[in-house]
C-alpha positions as a Python dict, from the first residue, in 0.01 Angstrom:
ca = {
    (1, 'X'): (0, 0, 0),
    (2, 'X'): (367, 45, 86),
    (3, 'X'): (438, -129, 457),
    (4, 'X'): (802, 42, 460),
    (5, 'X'): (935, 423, 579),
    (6, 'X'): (1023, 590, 327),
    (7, 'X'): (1472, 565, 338),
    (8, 'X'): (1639, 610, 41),
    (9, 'X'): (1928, 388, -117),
    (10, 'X'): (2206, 659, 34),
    (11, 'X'): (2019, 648, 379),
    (12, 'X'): (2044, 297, 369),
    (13, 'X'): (2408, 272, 226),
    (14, 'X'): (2495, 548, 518),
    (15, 'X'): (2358, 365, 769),
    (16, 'X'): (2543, 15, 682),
    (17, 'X'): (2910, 201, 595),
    (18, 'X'): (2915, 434, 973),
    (19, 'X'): (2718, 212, 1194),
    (20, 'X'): (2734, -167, 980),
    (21, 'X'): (2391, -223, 971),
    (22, 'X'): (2289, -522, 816),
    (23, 'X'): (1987, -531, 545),
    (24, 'X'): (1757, -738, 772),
    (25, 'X'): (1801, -498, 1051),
    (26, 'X'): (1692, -214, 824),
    (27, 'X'): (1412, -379, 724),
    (28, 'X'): (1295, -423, 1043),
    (29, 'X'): (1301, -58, 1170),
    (30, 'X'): (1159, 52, 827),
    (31, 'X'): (876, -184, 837),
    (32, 'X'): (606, 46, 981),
    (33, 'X'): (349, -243, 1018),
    (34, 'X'): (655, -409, 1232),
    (35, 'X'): (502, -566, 1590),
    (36, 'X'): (668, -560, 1901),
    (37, 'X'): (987, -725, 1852),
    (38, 'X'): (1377, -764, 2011),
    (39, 'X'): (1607, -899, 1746),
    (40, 'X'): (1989, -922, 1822),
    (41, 'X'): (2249, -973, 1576),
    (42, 'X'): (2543, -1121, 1783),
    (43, 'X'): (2765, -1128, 1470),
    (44, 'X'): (2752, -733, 1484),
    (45, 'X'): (2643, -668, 1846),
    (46, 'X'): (2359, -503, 1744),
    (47, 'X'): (2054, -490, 1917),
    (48, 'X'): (1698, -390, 1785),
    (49, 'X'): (1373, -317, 2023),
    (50, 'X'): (1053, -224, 1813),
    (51, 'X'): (794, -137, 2087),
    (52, 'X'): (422, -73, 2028),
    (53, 'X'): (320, 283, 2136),
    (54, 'X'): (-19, 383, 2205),
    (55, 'X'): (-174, 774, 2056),
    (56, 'X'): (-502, 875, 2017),
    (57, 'X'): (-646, 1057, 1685),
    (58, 'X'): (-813, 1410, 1782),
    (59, 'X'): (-1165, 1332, 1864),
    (60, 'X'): (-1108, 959, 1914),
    (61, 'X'): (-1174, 730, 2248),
    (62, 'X'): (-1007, 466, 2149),
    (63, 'X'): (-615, 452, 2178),
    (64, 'X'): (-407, 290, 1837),
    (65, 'X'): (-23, 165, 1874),
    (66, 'X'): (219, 257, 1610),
    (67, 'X'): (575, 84, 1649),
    (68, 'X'): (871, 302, 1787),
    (69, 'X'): (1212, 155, 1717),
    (70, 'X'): (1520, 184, 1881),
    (71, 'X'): (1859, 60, 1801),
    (72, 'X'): (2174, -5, 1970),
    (73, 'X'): (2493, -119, 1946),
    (74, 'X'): (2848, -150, 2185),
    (75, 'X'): (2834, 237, 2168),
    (76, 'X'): (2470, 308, 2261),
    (77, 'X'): (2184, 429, 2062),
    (78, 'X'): (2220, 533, 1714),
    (79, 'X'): (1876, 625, 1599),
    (80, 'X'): (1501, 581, 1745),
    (81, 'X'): (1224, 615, 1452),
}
């Protein structure tokens, strides 16, 4: 079973040449098994913050958590997933 959100190769290249995201950093937000998590990348001044969310399937009691990822650099957020 594939762990990762789907990105393609451009996505990824688009993402590194307009906002110089390293590949660790992408594998973090695209890892959709990913726990909570802060990494910072000094080198870059990037900052990652993968938080746990809780939802609820239709008919279910019981609340899951699915990660929601946020990144930001010296200009503010780029993209939340």
């Amino acid at each position: 079973m594939d762990r990762h959100i789907s990105i393609t190769v451009p996505e990824q290249q688009q993402l590194m040449d307009d906002y110089g995201i390293t590949d660790d950093i992408i594998t973090y937000v695209t890892d959709k098994d990913e726990s909570a998590n802060y990494v910072y990348d000094p080198e870059n001044n990037q900052q990652l913050l993968i938080a746990l969310v809780p939802y609820r399937l239709k008919g279910e009691k019981n609340a899951l958590y699915r990660p929601s990822r946020w990144l930001f650099d010296s200009s503010g957020p780029h993209f939340h997933l």
